[in-house]
N, C-alpha and C positions, 0 to 999 in steps of 0.2 A: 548102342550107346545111350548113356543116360542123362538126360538137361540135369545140370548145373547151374545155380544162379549165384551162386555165393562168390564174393568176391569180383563183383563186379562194379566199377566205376559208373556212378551217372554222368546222363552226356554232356558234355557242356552247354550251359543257357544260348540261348540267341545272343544277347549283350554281350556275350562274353566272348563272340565271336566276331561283331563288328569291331572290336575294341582289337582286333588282330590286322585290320587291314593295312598293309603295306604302300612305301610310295611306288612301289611298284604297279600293284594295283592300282592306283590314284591316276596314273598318265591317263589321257584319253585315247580315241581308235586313233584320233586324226594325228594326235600330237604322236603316235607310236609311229604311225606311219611315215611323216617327216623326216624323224629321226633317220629311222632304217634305211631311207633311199640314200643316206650319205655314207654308208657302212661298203668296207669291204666283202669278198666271200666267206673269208676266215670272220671277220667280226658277226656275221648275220650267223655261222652256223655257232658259234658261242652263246648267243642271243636266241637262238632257236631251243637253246635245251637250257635257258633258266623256267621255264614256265610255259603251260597249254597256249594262254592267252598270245603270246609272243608268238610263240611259235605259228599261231591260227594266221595271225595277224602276216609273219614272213610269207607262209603256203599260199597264203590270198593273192597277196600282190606277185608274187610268182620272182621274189626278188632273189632268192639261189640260183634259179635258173637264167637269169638277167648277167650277176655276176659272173656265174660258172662260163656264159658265152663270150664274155668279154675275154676271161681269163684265159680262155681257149681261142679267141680271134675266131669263133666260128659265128657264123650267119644261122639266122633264128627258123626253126623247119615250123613245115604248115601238116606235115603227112603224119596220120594219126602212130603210124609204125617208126617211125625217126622219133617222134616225143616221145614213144615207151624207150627208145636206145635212148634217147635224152634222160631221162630216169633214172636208169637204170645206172649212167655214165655218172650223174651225178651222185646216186648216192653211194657207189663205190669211189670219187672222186674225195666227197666230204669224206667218211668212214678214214678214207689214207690218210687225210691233213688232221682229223682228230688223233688218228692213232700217232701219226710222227710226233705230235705235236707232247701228247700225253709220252712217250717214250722219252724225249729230249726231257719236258720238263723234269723227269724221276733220276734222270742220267745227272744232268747238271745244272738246272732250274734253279732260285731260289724257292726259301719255304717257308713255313711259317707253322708252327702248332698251336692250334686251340682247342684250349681244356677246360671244362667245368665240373662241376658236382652231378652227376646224373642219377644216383642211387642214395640209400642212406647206407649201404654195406660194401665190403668190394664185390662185384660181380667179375664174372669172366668169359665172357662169349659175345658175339657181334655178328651180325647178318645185314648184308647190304644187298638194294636191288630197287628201280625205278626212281631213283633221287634221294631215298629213304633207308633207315637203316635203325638194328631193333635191337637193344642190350639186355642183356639176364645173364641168370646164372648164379646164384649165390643168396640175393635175397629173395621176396614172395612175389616180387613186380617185373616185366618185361617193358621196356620204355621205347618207345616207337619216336623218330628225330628226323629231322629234317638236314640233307645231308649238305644240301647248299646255305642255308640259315644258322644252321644249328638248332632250330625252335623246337620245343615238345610240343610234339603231336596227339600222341593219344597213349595209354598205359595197360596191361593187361594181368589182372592175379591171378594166383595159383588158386586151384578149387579147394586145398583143404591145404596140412602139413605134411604132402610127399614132396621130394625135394625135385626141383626141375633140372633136369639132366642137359636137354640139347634141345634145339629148335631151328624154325625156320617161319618161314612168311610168305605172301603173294599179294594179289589184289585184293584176295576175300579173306581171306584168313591167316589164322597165325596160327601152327603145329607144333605142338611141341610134346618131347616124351619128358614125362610127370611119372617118376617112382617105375611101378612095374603096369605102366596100362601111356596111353596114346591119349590126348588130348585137345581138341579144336575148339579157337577162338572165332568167333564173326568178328568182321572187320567192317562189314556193310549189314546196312537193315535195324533189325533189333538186336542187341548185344547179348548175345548167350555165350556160355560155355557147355561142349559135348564132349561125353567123356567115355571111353571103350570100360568094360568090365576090370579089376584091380587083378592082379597077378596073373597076367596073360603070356608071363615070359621070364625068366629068369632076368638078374639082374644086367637092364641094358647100361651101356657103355656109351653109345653115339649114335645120332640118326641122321638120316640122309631123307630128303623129301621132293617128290616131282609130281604132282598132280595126276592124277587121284590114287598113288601110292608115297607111302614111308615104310621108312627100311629098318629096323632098331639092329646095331650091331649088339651082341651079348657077351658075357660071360662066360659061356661057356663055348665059343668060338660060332654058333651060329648066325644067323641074317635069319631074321624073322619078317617078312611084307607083309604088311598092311592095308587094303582098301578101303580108304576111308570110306565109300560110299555104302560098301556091303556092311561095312564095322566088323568084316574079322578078318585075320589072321590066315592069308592067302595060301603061304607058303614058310618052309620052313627048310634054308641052307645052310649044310655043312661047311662052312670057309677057311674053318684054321683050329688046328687042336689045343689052343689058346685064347685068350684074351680076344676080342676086336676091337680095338682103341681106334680108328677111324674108317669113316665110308666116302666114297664118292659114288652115286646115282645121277644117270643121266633120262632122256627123252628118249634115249635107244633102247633102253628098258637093260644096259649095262650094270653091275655092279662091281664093283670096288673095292679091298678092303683089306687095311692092314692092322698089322697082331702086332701084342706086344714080341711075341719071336720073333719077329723080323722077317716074315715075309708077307707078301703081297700077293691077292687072290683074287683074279675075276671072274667073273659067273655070269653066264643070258639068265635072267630072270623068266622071262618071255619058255623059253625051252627047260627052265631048272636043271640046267646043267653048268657045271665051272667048268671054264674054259683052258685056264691053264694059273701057273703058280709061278712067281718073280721072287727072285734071292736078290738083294742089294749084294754087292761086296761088302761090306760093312755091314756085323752078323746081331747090333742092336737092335731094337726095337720100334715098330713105327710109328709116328707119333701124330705126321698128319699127311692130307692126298691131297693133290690136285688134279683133275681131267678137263684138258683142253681138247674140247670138240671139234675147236676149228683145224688145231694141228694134227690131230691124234695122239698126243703126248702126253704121258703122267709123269707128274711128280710128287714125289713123296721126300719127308723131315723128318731123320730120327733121335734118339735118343743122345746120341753122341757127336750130333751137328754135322752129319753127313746130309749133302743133298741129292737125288738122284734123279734121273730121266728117262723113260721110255718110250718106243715108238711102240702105239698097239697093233700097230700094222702089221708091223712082224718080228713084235717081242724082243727085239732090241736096245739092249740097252745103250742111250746114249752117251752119256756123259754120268758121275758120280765124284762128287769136290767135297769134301770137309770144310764149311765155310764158317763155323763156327767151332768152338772146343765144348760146346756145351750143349743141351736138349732144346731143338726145334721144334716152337707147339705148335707152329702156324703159317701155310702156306697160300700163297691165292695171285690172281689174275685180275685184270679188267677182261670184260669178258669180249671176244672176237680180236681181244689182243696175242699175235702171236710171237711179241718182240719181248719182255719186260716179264721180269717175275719179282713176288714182294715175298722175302721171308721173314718171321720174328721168332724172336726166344728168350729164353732165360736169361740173357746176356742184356737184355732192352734193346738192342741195336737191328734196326729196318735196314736188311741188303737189299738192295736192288739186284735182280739178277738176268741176264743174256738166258733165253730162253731154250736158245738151239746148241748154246758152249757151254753153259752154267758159270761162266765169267763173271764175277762179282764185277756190275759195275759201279753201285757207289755203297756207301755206308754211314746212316746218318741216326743222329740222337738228339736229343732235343738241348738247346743250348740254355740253361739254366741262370746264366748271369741276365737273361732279357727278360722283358715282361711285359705286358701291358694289360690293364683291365678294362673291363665292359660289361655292357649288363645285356641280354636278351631281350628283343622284343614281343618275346610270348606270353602269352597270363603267368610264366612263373617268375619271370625276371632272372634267371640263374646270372651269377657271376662267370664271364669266358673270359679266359685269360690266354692272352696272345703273346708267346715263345717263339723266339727266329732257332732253325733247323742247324747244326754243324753239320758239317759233312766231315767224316775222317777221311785222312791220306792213307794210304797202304800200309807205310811203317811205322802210324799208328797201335800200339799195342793194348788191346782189348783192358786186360785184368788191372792196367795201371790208371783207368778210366774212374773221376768218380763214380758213386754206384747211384745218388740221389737223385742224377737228371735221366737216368734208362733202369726204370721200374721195368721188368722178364714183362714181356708181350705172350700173354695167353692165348691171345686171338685178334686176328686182324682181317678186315676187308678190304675190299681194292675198288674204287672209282675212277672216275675220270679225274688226272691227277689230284687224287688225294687218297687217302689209307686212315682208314678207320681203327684206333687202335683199343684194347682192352687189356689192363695192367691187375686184375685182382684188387683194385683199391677200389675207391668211392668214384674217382671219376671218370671221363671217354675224353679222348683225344683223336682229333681229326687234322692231320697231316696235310697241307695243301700245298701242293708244288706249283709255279709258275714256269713261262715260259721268258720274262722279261726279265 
């Protein structure tokens, strides 16, 4: 690979970073601590995943574990092998009451949308993961946000005029495929850009990325891997005598991947060998993947608003429902969630869907008669504007629906309830369901 300097943002000043500090940050240890001892179990683990600090501050006092005993009527153990089952108990305990919790809210919760200016073009792509979540696609900039604030974080350009294709992110870096060559950003340290040799591959389509491999699906139906470490060009699979319009890549060293013909391919990378080949009933085209680790289940969005479901267990098909009449660009999960699935399309309209039946359980747009504005407390000040969520009724009919308050969802992510959305215009919307 070759350092890149171009196009790179200076860091922000010192000053410029005091002038960020939150009242959050402002409480002191003592005064966090007071608080917290009067908090439920459900309230401390809410409190535990806004922030490090909090969270340091619950772990210390051992105040989950305090609640969690109460909550169970059980008596506090002394033996080193009871506290690891204590452990253990609770954070499969918390994990339940988050997920119930996040599932109810998307089923029947209220909502709320907040939307700003995040780009100066429309983009259309979104990546969520550790709180944080990263937009592109369209203009020279990828913009790195803060998923609980909304604040901007940090920005990342394009090295020259190839057009950014797809991306992804971690703790260290941002990946992204840039024209016909692979591309990494530093996220820590000194700020460079690394960039692989220019026409390493015919014209890719979509990538999928798992440390210290990315996937470019192509053009001409192959999967080309990537190590980024070596800086080349690992492997080179045959997956589909067409198109590959999208990928899922796992930590199993799994691939995934569907063609505009409409079918579905997996492959061990690990052995370079595919595994076997999926027909949807529905003979469209695929438009996007999902792979749930925890279930073993994929699901895939096609062209014609088919949803469909597999066990990879043993290649069964579960379920397949037309949930919409038009092209699904965008499917996704919370992750270790195995109840709840979020789809978007062409149509602008967010289904919630039953995982294991493919039951549409709700259907929601954003309510256009409401409004309110605000301004950010980040160096850029954006304007958010806060929208209450409709929900439709079943006999609801789609096409009769204004078209102005559900701009086609190009892409979306899925948090702990909220949904990250991407309309091809200038701005990002962040969907947040409650439970009250």
């Amino acid at each position: 690979m070759e350092l890149s300097s171009s196009g790179l943002r200076p860091p922000p000043q010192p000053a410029a970073k005091k002038k960020q500090k939150t009242t959050i940050h402002a409480l002191s240890h003592d005064i966090l601590c007071m608080i917290f001892t009067f908090l439920d179990l459900v309230q401390l683990i809410r409190c535990s995943a806004v922030c490090k600090s909090w969270s340091t501050v619950i772990n210390k006092l051992k105040l989950l574990q305090i609640q969690y005993h109460k909550q169970q009527d059980a008596d506090a153990f002394s033996l080193p092998a009871a506290s690891i089952q204590l452990g253990r108990s609770l954070n499969i305990h918390m994990e339940q009451i988050a997920i119930e919790q996040h599932r109810f809210a998307f089923h029947k919760g209220p909502a709320n949308v907040f939307q700003w200016k995040g780009h100066s073009v429309g983009v259309n792509k979104c990546r969520m993961k550790m709180g944080l979540f990263l937009t592109g696609v369209g203009d020279k900039m990828m913009r790195l946000w803060s998923a609980e604030s909304y604040n901007f974080l940090d920005e990342y350009s394009l090295p020259d005029k190839a057009p950014l294709i797809d991306f992804d992110f971690d703790e260290n870096k941002v990946v992204g495929l840039v024209g016909t060559r692979m591309c990494i950003w530093t996220r820590t340290g000194t700020r460079n850009i690394f960039s692989s040799r220019d026409g390493m591959f015919t014209k890719g389509l979509c990538m999928s990325y798992v440390d210290p491999e990315a996937v470019v699906g192509c053009e001409d139906g192959k999967a080309r891997v990537f190590d980024m470490y070596s800086r080349k060009c690992s492997q080179i699979i045959k997956m589909h005598p067409g198109p590959i319009t999208c990928l899922s890549f796992n930590d199993d060293q799994l691939l995934i991947s569907g063609s505009s013909l409409g079918s579905i391919s997996m492959s061990d990378i690990s052995s370079d060998q595919q595994v076997t080949t999926l027909k949807p009933l529905s003979s469209a085209g695929i438009k996007t993947l999902c792979f749930n680790p925890r279930s073993n289940l994929l699901f895939a969005g096609s062209t014609d608003g088919h949803a469909s479901c597999w066990d990879i267990r043993t290649l069964r098909r579960l379920w397949e429902t037309r949930v919409s009449p038009n092209v699904l660009y965008s499917i996704n999960h919370l992750r270790n969630d195995t109840s709840t699935l979020v789809i978007g399309g062409i149509d602008g309209i967010i289904r919630i869907l039953d995982q294991d039946t493919g039951q549409v359980l709700s259907r929601c747009i954003v309510d256009d008669a409401t409004g309110v504005s605000s301004r950010s407390k980040d160096r850029h000040h954006q304007i958010i504007e806060t929208k209450k969520v409709r929900r439709l009724s079943e006999d609801v009919q789609v096409d009769r629906l204004p078209i102005a308050p559900r701009p086609p969802i190009t892409c979306l992510a899925v948090g702990m309830q909220k949904v990250v959305t991407m309309n091809n215009d200038k701005c990002i919307r962040v969907w947040k369901f409650r439970t009250d």
